[in-house]
C-alpha positions in Angstrom: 22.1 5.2 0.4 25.2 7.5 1.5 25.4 10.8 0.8 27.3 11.9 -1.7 29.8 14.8 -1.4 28.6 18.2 -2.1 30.1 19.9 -4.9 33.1 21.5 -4.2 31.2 25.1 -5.6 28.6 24.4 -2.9 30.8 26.2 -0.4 29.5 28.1 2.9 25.6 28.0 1.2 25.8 24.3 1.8 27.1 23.9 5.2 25.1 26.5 6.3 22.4 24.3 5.6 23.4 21.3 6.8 24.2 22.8 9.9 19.9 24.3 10.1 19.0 20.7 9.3 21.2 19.1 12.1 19.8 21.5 14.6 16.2 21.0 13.2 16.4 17.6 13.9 17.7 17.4 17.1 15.7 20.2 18.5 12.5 17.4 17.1 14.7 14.6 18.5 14.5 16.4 21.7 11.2 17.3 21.8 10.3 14.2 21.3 11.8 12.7 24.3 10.3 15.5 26.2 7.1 14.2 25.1 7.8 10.4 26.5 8.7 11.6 29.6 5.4 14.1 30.0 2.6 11.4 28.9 2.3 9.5 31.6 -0.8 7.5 31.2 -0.4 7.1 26.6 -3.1 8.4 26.0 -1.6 11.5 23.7 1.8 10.0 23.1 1.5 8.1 19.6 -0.4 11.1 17.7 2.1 13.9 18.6 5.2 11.0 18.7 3.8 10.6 14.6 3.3 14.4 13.8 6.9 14.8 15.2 8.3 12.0 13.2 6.3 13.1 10.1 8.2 16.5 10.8 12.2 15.2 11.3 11.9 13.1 8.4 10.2 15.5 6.1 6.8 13.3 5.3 3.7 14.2 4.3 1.5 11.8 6.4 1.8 8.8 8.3 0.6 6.2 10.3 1.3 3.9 13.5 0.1 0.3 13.3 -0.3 -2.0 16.4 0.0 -5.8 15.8 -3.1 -7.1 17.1 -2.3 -11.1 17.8 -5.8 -12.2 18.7 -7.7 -11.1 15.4 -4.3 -11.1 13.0 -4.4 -7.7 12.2 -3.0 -4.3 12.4 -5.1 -1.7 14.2 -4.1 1.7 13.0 -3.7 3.8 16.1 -2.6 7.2 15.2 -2.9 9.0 11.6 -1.9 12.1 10.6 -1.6 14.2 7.4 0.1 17.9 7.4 -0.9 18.9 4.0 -4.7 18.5 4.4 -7.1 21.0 6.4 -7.9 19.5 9.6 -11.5 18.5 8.5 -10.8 16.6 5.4 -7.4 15.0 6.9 -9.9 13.8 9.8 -12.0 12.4 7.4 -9.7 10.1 6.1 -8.0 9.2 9.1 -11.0 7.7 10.2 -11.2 5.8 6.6 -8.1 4.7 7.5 -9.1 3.6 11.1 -11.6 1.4 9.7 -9.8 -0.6 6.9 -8.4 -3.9 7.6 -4.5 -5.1 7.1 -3.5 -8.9 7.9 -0.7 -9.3 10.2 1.3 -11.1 6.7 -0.2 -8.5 3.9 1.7 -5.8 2.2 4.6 -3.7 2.8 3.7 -3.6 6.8 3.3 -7.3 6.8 6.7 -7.4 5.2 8.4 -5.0 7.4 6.3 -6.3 11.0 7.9 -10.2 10.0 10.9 -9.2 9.3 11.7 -6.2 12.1 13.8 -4.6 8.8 12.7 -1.0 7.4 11.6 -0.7 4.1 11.8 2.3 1.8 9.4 2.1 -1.6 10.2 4.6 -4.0 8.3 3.8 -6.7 5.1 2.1 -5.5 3.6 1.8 -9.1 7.0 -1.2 -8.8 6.1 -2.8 -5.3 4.2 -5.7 -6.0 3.3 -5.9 -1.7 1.9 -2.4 -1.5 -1.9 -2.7 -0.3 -2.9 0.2 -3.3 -6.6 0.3 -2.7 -5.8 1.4 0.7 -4.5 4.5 -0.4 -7.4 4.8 -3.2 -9.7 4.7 -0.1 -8.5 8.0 0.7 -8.2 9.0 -2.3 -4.0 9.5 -1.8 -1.4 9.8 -4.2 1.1 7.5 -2.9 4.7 8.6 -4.3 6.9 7.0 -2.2 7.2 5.1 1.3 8.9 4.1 4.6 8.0 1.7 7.2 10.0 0.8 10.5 9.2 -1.7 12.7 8.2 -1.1 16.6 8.9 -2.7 19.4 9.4 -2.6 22.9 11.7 -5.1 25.0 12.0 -7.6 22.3 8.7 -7.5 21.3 7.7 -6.1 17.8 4.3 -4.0 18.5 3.7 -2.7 15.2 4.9 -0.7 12.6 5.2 3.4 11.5 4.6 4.2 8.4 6.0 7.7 6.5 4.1 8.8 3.3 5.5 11.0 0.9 8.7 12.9 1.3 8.0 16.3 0.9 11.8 17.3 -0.4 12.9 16.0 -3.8 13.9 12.5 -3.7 13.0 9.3 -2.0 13.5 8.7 2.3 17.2 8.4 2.4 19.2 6.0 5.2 19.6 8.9 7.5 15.4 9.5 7.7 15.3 5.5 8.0 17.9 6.1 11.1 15.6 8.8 12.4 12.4 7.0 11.9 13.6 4.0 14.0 14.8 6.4 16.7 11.4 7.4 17.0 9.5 4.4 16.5 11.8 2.8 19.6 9.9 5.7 21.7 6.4 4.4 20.8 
């Protein structure tokens, strides 16, 4: 997933752009390490930690996961949507709360046992992807990316990114990003 060059017309336009994009970023990276250091009892960290991330890697929604090893399944933690009012995006975030995912099922299983990021970007193609959790919400699921957590070893859980809002699937660089962020959580 590199890059390609830009076109050689592109010019100044381009690189000006680039450059906006760099800064953005790393005025969110920062923030976001502002934010570890501030929260010092969790309680606030993983929902603004997942609007951040939802904002560097240009995602419509998203959601952090926590492994639960007693009952075998993931407990989602934090869920956030930035394209829905604030009623209805609560509303489905507590759907989401409430559904059930086996340690082993579908594209967070997959990324949890293996500790590797996955990007889906087709899902109508991904044979693993829990659909009717998204037709619980009543989402339309375009594309994906998960990235394992953990913490001192330990995998905790995974994020998961819905939707990239720009043309074109997650790329290696909002994988890079995502991971970044999900080693904070």
């Amino acid at each position: 997933m590199t890059p390609s060059a830009p076109p050689a017309s592109a010019g100044v336009g381009f690189l000006l752009d680039t450059i906006r994009s760099l800064e953005k970023r790393a005025a969110c990276l920062l923030e976001l390490t502002r934010f570890v250091g501030e929260d010092r009892d969790g309680t606030g960290l993983l929902p603004r930690l997942l609007a951040k991330a939802l904002e560097l890697v240009g995602a419509d929604a998203g959601a952090v996961a926590l492994a639960d090893k007693k009952t075998g399944e993931f407990s989602f933690v934090a869920v956030q949507s930035a394209s829905l009012p604030p009623l209805e995006a609560g509303a489905k975030e507590e759907v989401l709360r409430l559904l059930r995912v086996k340690l082993a099922d579908g594209v967070l299983g997959r990324v949890f046992a293996s500790g590797e990021p996955a990007v889906v970007i087709d899902p109508s193609e991904e044979s693993a992807l829990r659909k009717d959790m998204a037709e619980a919400v009543h989402y339309d699921l375009k594309n994906l990316m998960a990235v394992p957590s953990s913490a001192g070893g330990e995998r905790l859980g995974v994020m998961e990114f819905l939707n990239k809002v720009t043309d074109g699937p997650f790329t290696e660089a909002d994988v890079g990003l995502a991971l970044a962020v999900a080693a904070q959580a």
